[in-house]
DSSP file (Angstrom, degrees, kcal/mol; ACC not computed):
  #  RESIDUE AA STRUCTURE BP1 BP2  ACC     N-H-->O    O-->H-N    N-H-->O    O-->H-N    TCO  KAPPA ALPHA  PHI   PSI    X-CA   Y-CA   Z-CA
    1    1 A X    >         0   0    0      0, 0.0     3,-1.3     0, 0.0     4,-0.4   0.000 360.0 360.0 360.0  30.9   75.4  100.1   88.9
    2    2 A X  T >>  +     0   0    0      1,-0.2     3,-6.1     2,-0.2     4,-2.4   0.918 360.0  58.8 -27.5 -73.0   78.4   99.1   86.4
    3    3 A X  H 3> S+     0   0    0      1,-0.3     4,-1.4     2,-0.2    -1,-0.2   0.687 102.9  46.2 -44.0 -28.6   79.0  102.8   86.0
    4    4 A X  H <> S+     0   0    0     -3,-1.3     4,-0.5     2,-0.2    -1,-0.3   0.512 118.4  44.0-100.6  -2.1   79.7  103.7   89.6
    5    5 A X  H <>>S+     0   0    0     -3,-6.1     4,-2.7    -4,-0.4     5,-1.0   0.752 112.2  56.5 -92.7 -39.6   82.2  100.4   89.8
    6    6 A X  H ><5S+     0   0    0     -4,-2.4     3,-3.1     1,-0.3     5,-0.4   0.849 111.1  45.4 -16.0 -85.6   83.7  101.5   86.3
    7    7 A X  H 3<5S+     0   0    0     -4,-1.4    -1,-0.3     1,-0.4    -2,-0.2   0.475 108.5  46.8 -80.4 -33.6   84.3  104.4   88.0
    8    8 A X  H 3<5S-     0   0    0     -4,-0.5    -1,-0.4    -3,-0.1    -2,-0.2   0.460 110.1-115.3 -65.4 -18.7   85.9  103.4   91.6
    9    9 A X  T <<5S+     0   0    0     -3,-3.1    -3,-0.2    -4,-2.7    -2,-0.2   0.862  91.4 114.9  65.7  35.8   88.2  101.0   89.4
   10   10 A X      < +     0   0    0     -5,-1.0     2,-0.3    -6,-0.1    -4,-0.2   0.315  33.9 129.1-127.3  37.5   86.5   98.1   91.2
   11   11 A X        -     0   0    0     -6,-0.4     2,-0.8    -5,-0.4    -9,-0.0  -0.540  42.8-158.8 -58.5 110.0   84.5   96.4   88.0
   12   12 A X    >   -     0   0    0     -2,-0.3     3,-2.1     2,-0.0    -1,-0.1  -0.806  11.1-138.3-114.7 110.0   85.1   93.1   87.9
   13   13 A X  T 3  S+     0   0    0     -2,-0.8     3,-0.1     1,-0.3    -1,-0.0   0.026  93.5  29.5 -37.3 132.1   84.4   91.5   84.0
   14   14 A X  T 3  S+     0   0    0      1,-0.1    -1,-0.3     2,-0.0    -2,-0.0   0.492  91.4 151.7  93.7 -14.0   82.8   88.3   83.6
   15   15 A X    <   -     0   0    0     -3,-2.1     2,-0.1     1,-0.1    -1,-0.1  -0.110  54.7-110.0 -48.4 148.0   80.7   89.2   87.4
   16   16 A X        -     0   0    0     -3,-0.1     2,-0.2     1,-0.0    -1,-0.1  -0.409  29.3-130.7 -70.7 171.3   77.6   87.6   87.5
   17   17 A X        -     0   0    0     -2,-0.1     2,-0.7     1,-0.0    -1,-0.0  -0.796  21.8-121.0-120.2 171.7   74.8   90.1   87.3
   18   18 A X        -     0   0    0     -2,-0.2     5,-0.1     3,-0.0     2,-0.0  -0.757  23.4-152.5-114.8 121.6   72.0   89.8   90.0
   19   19 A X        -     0   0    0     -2,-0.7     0, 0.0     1,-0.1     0, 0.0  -0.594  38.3-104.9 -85.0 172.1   67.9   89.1   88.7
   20   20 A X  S  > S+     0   0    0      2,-0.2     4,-1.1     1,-0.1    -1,-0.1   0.301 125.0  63.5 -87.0  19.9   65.5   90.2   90.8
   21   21 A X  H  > S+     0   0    0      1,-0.2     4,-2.0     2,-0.2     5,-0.4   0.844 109.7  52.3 -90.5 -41.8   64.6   86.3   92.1
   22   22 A X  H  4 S+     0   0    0      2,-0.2     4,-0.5     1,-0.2    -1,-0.2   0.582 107.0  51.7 -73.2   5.5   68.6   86.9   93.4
   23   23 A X  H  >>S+     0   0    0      2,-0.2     4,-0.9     3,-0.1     5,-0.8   0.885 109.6  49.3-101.4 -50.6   67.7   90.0   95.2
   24   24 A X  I >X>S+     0   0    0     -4,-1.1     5,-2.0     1,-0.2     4,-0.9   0.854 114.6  36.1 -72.8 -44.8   65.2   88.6   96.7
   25   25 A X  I 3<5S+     0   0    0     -4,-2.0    -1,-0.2     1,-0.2    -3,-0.2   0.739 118.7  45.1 -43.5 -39.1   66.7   85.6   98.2
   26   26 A X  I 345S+     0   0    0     -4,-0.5    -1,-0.2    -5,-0.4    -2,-0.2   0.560 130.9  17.9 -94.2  19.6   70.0   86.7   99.1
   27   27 A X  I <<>S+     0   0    0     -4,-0.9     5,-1.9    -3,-0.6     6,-0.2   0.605 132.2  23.5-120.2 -62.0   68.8   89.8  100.6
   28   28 A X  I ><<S+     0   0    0     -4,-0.9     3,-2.2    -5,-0.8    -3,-0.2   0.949 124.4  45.6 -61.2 -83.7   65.4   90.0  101.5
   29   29 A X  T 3 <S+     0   0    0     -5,-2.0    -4,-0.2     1,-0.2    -1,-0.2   0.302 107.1  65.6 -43.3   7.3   64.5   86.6  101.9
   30   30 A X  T 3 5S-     0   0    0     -6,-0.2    -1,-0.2    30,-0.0    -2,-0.1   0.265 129.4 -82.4-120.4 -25.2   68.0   86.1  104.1
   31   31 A X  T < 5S+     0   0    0     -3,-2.2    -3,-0.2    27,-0.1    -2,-0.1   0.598 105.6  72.4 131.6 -18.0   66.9   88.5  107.0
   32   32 A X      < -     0   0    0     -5,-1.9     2,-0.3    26,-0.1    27,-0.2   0.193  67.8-117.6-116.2-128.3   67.9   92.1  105.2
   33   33 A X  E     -A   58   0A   0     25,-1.8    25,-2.8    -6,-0.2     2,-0.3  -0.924   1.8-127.7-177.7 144.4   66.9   94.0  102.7
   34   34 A X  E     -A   57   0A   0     -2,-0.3     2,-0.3    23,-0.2    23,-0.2  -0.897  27.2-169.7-112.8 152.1   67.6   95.8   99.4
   35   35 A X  E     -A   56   0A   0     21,-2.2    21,-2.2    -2,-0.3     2,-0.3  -0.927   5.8-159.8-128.2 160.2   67.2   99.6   98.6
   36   36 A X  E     -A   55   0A   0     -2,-0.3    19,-0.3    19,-0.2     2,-0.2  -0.981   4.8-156.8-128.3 131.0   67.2  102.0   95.8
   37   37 A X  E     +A   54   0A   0     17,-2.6    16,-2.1    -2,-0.3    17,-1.2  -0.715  23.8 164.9 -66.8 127.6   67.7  105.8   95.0
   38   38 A X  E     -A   52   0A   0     -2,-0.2     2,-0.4    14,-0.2    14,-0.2  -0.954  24.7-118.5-158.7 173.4   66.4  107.2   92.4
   39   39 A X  E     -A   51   0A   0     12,-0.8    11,-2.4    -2,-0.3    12,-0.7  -0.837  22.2-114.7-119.2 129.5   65.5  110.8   90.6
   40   40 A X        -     0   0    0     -2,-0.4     4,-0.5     9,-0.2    11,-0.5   0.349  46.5 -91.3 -36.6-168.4   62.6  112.7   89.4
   41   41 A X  S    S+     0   0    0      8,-0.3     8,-0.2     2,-0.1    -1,-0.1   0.709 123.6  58.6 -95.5 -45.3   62.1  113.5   86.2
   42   42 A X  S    S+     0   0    0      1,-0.2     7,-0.1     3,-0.0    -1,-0.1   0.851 112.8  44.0 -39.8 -43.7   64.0  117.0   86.4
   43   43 A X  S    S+     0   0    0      2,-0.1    -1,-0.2     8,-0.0    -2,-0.1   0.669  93.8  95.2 -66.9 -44.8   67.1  115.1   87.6
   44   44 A X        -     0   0    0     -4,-0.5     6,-0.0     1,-0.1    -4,-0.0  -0.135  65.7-147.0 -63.8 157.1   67.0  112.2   85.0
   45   45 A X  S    S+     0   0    0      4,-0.1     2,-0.3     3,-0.0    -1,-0.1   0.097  88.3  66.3-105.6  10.5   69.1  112.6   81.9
   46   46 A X  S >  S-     0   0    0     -5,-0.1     3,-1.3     1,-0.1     5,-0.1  -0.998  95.1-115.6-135.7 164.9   66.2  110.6   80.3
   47   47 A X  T 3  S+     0   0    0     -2,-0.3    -1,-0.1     1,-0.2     3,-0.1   0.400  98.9  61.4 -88.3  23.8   63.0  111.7   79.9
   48   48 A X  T 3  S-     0   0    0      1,-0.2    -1,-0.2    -7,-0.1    -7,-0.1   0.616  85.1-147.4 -87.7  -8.6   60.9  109.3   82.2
   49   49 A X    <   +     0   0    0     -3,-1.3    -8,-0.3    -8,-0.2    -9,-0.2  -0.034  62.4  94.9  47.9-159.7   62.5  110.1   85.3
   50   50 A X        +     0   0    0    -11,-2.4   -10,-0.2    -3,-0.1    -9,-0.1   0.824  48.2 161.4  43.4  36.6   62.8  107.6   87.9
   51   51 A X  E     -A   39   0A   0    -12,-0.7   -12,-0.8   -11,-0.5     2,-0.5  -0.251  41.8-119.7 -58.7 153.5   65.9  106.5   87.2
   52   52 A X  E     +A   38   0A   0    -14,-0.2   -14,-0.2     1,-0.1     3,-0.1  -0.979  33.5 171.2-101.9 132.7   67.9  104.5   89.9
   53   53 A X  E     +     0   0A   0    -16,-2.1    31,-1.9    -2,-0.5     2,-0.4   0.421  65.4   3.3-106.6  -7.3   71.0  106.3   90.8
   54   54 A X  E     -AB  37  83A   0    -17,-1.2   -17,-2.6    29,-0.2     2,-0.3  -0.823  53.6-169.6 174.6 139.3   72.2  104.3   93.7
   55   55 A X  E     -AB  36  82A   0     27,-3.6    27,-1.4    -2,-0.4     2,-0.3  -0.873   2.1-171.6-137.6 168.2   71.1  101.3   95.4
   56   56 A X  E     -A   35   0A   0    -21,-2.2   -21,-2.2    -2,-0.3     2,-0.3  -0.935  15.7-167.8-159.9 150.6   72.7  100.0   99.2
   57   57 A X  E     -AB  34  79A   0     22,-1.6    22,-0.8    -2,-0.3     2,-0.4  -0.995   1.9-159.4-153.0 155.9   71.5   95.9  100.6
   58   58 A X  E     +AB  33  78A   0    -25,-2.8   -25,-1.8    -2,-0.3     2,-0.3  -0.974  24.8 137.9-139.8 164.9   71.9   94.2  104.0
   59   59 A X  E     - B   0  77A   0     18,-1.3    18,-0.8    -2,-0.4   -32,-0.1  -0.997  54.2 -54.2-176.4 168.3   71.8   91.3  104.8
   60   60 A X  E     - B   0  76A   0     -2,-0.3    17,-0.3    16,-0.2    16,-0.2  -0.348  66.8-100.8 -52.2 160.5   73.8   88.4  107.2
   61   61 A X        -     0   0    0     14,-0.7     2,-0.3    15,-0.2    -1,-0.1  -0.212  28.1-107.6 -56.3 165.7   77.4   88.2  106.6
   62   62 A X    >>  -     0   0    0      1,-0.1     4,-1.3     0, 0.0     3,-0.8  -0.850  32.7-112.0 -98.3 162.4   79.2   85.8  104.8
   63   63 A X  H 3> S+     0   0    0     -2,-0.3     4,-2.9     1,-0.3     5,-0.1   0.827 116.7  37.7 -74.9 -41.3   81.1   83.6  106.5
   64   64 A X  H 3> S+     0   0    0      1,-0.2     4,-1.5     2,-0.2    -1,-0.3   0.936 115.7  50.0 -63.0 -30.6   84.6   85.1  105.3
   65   65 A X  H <4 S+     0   0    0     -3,-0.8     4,-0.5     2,-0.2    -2,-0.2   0.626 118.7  45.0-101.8  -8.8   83.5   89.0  105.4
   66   66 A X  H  X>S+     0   0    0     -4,-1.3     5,-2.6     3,-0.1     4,-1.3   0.962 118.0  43.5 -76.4 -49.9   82.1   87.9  109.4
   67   67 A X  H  <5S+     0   0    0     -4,-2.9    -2,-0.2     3,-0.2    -3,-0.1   0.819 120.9  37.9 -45.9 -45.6   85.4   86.0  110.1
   68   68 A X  T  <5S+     0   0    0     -4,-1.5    -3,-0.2     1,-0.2    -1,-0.1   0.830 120.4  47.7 -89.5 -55.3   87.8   88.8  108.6
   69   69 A X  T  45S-     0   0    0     -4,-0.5    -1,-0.2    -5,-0.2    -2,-0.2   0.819 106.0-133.9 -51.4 -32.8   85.4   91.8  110.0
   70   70 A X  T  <5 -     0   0    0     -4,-1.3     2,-0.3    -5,-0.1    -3,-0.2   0.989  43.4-179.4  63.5  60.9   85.5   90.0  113.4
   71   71 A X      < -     0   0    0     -5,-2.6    -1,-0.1    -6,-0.1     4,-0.1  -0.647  24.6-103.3-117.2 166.5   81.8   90.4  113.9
   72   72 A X    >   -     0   0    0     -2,-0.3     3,-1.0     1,-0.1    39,-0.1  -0.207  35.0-104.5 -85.1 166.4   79.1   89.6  116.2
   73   73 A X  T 3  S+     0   0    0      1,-0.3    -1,-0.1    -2,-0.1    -2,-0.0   0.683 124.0  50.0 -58.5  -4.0   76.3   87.2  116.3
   74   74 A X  T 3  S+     0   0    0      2,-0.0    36,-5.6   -14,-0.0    37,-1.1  -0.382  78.7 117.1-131.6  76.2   74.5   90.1  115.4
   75   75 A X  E <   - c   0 111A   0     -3,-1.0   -14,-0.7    35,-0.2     2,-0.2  -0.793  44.6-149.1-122.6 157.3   76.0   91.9  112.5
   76   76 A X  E     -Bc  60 112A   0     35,-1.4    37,-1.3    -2,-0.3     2,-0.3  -0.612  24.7-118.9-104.2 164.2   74.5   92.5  108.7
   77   77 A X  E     -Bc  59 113A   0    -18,-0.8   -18,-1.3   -17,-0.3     2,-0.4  -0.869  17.4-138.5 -98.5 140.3   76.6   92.7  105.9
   78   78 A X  E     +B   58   0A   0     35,-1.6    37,-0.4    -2,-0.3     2,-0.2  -0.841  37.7 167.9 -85.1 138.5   76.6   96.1  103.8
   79   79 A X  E     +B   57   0A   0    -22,-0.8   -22,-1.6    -2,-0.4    35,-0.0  -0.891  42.1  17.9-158.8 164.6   76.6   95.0  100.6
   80   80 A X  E     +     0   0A   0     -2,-0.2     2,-1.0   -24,-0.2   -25,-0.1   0.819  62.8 163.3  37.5  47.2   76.0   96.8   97.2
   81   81 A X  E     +     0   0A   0    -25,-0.1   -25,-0.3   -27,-0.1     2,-0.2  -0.845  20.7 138.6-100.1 102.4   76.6  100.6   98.1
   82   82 A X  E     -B   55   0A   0    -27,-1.4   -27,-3.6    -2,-1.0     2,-0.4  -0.864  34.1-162.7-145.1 156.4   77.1  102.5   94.8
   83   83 A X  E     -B   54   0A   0    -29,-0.3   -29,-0.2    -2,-0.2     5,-0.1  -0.950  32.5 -97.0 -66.4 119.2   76.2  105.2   93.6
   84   84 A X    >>  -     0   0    0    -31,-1.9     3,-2.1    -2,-0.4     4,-1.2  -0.191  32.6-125.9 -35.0 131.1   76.2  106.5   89.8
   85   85 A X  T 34 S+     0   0    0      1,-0.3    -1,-0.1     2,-0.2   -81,-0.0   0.545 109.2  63.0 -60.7 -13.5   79.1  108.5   89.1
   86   86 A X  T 34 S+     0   0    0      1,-0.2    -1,-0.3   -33,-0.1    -2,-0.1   0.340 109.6  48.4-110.9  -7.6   76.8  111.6   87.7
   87   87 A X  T <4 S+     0   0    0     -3,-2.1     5,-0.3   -34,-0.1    -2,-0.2   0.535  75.4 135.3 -96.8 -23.7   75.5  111.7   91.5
   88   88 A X  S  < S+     0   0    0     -4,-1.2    -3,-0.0     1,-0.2     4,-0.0   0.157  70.2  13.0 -19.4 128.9   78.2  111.6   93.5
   89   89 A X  S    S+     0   0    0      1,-0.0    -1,-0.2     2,-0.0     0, 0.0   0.836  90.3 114.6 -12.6  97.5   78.3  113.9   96.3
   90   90 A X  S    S-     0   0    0     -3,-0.1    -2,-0.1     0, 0.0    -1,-0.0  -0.203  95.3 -89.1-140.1   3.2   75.0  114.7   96.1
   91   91 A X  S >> S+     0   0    0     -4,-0.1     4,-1.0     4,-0.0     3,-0.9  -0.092  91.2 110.1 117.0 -53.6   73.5  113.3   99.3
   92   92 A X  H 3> S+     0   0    0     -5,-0.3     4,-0.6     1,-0.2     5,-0.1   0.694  79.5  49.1 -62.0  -4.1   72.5  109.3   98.1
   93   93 A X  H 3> S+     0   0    0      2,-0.1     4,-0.6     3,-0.1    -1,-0.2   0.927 106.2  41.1-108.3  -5.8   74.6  108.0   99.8
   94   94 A X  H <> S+     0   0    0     -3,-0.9     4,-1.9     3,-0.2    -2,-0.2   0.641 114.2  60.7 -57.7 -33.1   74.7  108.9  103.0
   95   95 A X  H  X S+     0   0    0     -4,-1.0     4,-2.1     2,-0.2     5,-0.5   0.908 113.2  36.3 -68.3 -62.8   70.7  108.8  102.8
   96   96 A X  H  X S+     0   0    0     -4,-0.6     4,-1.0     1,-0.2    -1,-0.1   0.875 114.6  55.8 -76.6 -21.7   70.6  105.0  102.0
   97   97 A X  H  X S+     0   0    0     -4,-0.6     4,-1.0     2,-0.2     5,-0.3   0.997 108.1  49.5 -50.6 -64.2   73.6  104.4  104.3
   98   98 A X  H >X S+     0   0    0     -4,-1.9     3,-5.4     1,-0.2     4,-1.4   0.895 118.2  42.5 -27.5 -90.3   71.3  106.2  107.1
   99   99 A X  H 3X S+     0   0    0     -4,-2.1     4,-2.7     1,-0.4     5,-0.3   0.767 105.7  58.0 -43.7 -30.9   68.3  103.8  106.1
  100  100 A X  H 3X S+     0   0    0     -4,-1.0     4,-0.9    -5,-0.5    -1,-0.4   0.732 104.4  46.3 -79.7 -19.3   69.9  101.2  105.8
  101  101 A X  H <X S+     0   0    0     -3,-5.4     4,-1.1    -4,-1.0    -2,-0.2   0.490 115.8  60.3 -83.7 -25.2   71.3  101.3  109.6
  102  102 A X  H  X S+     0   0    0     -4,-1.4     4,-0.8    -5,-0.3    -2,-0.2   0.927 105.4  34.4 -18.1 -82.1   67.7  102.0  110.1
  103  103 A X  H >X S+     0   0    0     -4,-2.7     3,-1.9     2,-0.2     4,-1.2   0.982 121.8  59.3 -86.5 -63.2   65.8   98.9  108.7
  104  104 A X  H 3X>S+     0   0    0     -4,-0.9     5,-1.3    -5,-0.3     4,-0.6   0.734 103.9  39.5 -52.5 -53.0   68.7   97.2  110.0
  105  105 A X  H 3<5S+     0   0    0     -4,-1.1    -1,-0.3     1,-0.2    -2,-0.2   0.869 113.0  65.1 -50.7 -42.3   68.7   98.1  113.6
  106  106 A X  H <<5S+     0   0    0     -3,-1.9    -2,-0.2    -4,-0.8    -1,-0.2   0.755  99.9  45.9 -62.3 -43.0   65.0   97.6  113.2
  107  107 A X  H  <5S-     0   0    0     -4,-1.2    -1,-0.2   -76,-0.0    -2,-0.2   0.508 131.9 -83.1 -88.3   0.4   65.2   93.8  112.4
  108  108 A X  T  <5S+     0   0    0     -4,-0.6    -3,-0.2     1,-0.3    -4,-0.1   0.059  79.2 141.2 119.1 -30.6   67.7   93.1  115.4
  109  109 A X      < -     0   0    0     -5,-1.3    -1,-0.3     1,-0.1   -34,-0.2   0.020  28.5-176.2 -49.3 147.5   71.1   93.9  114.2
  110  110 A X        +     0   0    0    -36,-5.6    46,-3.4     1,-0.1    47,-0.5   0.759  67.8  32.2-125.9 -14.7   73.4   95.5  116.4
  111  111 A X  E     -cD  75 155A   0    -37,-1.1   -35,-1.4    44,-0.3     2,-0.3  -0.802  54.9-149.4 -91.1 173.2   76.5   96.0  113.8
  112  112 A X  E     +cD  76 154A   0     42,-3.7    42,-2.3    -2,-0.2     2,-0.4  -0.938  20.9 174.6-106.7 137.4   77.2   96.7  109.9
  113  113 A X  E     +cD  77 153A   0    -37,-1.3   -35,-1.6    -2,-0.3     2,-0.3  -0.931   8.4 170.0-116.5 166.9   80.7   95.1  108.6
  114  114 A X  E     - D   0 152A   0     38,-1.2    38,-1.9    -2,-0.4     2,-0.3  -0.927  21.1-140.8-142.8 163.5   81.2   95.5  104.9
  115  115 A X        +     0   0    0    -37,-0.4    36,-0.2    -2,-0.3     2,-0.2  -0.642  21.4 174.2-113.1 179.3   84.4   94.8  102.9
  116  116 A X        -     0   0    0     34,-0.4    34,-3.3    -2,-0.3    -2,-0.0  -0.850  36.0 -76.1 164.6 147.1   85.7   96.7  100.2
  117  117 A X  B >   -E  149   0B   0     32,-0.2     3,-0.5    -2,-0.2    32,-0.2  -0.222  32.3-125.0 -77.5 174.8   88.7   96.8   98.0
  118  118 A X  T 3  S+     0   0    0     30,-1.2    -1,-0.2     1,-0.2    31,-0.1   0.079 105.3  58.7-108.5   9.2   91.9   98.3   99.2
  119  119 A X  T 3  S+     0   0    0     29,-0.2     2,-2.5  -111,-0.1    -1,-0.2   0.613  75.7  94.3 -92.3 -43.2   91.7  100.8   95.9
  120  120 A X    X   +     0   0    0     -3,-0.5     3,-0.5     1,-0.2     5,-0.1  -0.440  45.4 167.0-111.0  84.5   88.8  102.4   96.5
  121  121 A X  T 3> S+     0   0    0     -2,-2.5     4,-3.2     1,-0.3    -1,-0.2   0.713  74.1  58.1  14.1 -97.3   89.6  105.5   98.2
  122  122 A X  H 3> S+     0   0    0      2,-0.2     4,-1.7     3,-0.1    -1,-0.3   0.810 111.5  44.4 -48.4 -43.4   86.7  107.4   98.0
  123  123 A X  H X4 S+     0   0    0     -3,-0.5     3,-1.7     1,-0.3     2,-0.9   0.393 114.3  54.1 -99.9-133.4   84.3  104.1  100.1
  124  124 A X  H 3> S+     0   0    0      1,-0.3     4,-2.5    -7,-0.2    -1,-0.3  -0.030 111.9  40.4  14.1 -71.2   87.4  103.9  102.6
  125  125 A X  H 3X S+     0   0    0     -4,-3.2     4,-2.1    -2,-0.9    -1,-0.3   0.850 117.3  52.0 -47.0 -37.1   87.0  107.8  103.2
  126  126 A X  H <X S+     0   0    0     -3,-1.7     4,-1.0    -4,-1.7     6,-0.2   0.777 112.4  44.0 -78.7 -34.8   82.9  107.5  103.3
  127  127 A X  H  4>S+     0   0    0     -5,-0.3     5,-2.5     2,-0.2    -2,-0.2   0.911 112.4  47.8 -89.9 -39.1   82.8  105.0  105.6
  128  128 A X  H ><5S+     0   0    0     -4,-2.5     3,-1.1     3,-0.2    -2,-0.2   0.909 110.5  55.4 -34.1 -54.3   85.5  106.5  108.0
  129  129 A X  H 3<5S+     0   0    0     -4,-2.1    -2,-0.2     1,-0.3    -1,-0.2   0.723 109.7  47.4 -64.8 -29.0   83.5  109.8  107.7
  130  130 A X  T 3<5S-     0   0    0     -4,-1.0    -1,-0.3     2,-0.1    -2,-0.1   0.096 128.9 -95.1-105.2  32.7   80.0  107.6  109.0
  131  131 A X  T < 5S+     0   0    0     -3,-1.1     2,-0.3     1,-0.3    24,-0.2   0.371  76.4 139.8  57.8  25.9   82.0  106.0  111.9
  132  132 A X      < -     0   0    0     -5,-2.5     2,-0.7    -6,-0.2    -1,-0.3  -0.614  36.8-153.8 -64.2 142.2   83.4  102.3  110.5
  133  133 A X        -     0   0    0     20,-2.2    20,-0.2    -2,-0.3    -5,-0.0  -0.883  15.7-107.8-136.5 137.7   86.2  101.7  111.4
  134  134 A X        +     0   0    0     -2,-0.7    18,-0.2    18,-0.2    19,-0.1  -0.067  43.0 161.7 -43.8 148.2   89.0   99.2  109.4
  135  135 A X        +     0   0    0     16,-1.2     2,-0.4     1,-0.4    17,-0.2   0.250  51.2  15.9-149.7   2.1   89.3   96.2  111.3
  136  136 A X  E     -F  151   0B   0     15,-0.9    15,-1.8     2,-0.0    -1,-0.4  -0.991  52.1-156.2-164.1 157.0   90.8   93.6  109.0
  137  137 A X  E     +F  150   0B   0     -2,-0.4     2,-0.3    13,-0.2    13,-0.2  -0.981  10.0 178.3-147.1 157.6   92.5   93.0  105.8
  138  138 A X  E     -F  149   0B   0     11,-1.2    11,-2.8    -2,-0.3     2,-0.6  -0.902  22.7-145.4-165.1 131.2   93.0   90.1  103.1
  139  139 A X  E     +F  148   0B   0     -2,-0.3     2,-0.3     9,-0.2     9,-0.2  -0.772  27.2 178.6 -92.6 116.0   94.6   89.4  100.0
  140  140 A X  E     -F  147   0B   0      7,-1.8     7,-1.8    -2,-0.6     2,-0.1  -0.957  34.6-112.9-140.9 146.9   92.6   87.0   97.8
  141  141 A X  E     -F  146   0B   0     -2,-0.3     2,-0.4     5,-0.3     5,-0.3  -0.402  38.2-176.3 -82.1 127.6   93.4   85.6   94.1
  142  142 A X  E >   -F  145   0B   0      3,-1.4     3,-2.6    -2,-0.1    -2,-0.0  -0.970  61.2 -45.4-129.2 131.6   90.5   87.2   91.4
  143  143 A X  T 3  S-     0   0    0     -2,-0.4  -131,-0.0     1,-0.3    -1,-0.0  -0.164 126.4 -20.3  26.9-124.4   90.7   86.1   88.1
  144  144 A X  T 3  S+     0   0    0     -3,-0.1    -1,-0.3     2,-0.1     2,-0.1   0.402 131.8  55.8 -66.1 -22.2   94.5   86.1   87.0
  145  145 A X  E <  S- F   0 142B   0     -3,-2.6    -3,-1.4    -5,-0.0     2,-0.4  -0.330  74.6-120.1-105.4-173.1   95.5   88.9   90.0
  146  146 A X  E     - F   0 141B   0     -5,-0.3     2,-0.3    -2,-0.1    -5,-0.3  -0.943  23.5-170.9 -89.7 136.8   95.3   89.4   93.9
  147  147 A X  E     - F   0 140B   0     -7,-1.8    -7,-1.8    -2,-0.4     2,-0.4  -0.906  19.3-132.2-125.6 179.2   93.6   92.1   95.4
  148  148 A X  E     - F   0 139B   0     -2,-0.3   -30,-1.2    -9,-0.2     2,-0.9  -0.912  23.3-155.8-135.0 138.6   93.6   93.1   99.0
  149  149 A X  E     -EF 117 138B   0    -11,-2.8   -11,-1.2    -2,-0.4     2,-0.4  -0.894   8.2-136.2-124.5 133.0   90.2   93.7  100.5
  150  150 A X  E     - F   0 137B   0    -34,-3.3   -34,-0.4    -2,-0.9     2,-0.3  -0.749   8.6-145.0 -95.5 126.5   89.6   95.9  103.3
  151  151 A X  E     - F   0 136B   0    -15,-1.8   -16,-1.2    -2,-0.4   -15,-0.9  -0.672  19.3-175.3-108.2 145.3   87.2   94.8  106.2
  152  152 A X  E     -D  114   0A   0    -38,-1.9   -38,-1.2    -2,-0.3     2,-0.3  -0.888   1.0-176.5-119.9 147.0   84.7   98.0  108.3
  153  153 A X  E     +D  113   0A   0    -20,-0.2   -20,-2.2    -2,-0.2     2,-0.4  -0.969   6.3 179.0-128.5-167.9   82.5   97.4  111.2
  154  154 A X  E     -D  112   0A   0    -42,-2.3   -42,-3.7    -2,-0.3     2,-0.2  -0.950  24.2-133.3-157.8 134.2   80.3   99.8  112.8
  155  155 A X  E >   -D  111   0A   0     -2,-0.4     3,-0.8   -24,-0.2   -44,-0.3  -0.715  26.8-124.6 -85.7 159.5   78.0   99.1  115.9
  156  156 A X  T 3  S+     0   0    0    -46,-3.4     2,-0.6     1,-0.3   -45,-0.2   0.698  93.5  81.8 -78.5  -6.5   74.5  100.6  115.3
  157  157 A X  T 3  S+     0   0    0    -47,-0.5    -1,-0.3     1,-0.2     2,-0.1  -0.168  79.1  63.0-107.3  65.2   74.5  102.4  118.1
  158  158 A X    <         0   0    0     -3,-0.8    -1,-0.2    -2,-0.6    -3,-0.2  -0.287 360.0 360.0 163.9 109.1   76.2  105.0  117.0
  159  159 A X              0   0    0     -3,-0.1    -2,-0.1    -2,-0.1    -3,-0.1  -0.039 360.0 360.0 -98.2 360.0   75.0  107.2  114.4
């Protein structure tokens, strides 16, 4: 989902990219779970359809985004929430957010936290709008700069 970080200004060159042997161990295999969104063939700009437009994962925290969130012994991480820029409020992400509080609730979590950079607007506003609320902040050295990353949680019960 390059295009939809592109596009938030939160692409970071040089990232490692994720196989599917890493999707399945840090997501699946970890206790969570990964999802994808995707379009028909009317929708797709190519002609096979079945595109993925947007993909969302849960999973434990990490030990910084638990510390900094201030979360409980039973919180998931939101992790990977983007959407393609050419879908954008269009429904996918609220949909995979939803599921994703779902499957989550479903395996025993009783919060989300997620981080997110201190840029990106739009996910700050989307996450407000689906009841996280900011609970933390930190400024940490990325390549040559700082950025400041902004910590959410949310309990699951209440959607």
């Amino acid at each position: 989902m390059e295009a939809a970080l592109r596009d938030a200004d939160a692409y970071v060159e040089d990232a490692p990219a994720l196989s599917d042997g890493d999707i399945l161990a840090e997501y699946v295999e970890a206790g969570g779970d990964f999802l994808v969104g995707t379009v028909g063939e009317e929708e797709s700009p190519t002609s096979g359809g079945g595109d993925v437009v947007a993909t969302a994962a849960f999973r434990p925290p990490a030990e910084h985004t638990a510390e900094r969130a201030d979360a409980g012994p039973r919180a998931a991480e939101l992790k990977r929430m983007h959407v393609h820029p050419a879908y954008q409020r269009r429904g996918f992400a609220t949909r995979l957010l939803s599921e994703v509080e779902t499957r989550a609730a479903g395996a025993g979590f009783e919060e989300l936290v997620l981080e997110t950079t201190a840029k990106q607007d739009a996910a700050a506003a989307f996450y407000r709008g689906h009841g996280f609320e900011l609970v933390g902040e930190a400024s940490v050295p990325l390549n040559e700069e700082t950025i400041t990353l902004h910590y959410y949680r949310k309990p699951l019960g209440e959607r």
